[in-house]
C-alpha positions in Angstrom: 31.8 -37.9 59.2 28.4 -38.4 58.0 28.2 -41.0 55.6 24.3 -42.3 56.1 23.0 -38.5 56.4 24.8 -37.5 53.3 23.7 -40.7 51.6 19.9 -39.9 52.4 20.6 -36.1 51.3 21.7 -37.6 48.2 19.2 -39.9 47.5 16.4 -37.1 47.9 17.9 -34.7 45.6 18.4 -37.4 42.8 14.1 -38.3 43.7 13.9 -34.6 43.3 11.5 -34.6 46.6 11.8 -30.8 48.2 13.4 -31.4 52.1 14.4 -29.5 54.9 17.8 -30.3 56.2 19.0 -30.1 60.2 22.5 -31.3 59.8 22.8 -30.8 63.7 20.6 -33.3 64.1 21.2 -35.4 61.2 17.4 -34.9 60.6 15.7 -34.5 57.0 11.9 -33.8 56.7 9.6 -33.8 53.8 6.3 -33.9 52.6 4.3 -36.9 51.0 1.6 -37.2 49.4 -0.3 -40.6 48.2 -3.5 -41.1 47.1 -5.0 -41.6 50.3 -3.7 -38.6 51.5 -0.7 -36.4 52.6 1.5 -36.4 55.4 5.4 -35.5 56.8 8.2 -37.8 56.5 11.2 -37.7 58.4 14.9 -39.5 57.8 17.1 -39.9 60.8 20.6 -41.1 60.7 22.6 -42.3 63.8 26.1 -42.3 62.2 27.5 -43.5 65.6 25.1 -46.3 65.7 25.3 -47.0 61.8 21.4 -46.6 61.9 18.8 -44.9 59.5 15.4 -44.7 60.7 12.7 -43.2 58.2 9.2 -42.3 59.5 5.5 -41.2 57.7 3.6 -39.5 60.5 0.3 -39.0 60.2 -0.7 -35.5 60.5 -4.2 -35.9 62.4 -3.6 -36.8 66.4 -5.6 -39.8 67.4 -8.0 -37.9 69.9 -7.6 -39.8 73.7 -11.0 -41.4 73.7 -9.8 -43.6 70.4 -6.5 -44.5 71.3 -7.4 -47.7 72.4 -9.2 -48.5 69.3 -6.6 -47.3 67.3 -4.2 -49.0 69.2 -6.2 -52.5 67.8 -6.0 -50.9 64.4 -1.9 -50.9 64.6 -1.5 -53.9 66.3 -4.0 -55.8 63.2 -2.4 -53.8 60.7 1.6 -54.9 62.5 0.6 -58.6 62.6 2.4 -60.0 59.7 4.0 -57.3 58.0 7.7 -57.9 56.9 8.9 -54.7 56.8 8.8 -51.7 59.9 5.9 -51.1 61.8 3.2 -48.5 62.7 3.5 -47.0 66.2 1.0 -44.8 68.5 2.1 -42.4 71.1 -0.6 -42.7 73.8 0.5 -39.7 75.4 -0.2 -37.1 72.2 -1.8 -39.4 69.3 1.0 -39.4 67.1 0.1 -42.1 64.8 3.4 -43.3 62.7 4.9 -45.8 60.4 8.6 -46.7 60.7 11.5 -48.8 58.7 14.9 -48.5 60.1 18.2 -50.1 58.7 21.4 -51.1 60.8 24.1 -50.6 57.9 27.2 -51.2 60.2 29.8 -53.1 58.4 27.5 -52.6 55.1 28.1 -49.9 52.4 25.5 -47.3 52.8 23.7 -47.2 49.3 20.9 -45.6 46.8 19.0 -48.8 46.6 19.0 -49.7 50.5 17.5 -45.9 51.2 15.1 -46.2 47.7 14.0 -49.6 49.5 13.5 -47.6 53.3 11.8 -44.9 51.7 9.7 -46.6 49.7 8.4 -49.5 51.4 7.4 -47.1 54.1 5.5 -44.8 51.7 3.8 -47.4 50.4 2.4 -48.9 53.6 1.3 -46.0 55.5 -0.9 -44.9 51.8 -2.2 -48.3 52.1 -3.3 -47.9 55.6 -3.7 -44.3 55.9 -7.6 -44.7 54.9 -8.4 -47.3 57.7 -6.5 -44.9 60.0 -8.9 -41.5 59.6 -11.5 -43.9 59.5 -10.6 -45.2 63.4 -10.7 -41.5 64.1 -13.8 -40.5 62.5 -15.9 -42.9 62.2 -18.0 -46.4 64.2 -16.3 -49.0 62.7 -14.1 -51.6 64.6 -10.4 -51.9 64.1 -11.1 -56.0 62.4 -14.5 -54.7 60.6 -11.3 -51.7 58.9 -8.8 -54.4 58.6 -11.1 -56.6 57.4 -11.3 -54.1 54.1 -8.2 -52.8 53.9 -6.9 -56.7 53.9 -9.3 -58.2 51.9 
């Protein structure tokens, strides 16, 4: 049975967003694009666990020598947020935002995944901007915060 993966499956067709389907894996991937720039979005469900995790990665690896920085960057951006959180992958750079529900003894619905989905969109195009700039430019994590924030 899977109730959650089926749910998200359904929820993307009635968005009419184009996805990619691994039923094996209970994995869905799609593309995004914001207006501050474009990246891949993954839907996971855990039917055993009664988890759905959705994820906007960035598609530009944090090159090694501003991990640290960038690590500053998510940790500002984190403080204070109510809903998921972005994550860095020291090994590789993978730079990505992530909300998660726990649906066990909970109904499954099209307003808990609209919710997931779009709360995470909506948070990595805010930040997205601040991140390339931590990769390609001098400015300090705060100094970035500082305008994303404010």
């Amino acid at each position: 049975m899977s109730e959650i993966f089926d749910e998200v499956k359904a929820f993307f067709a009635y968005e009419d967003w184009p996805v990619q389907v691994s039923a094996s894996e209970q994995l869905l991937e799609t593309q995004f694009k914001g207006e501050q720039g474009q990246w891949t979005c993954y839907a996971q469900a855990n039917e055993e666990a009664h988890q759905l995790v959705f994820y906007s990665v960035c598609p530009t690896p944090v090159p090694s020598a501003k991990r640290a920085a960038m690590a500053e960057f998510i940790s500002r951006a984190n403080f204070g947020l109510m809903i998921g959180n972005f994550e860095l992958n020291f090994d590789d750079g993978e730079v990505r935002y992530k909300t998660s529900l726990d649906v066990e003894d909970t109904a499954i619905n099209f307003n808990l995944i609209k919710n997931l989905v779009y709360a995470n969109i909506t948070l990595m195009d805010h930040y997205y901007g601040g991140i390339m700039k931590v990769i390609y430019s001098d400015k300090t994590a705060a100094e970035l915060i500082e305008e994303i924030e404010n």
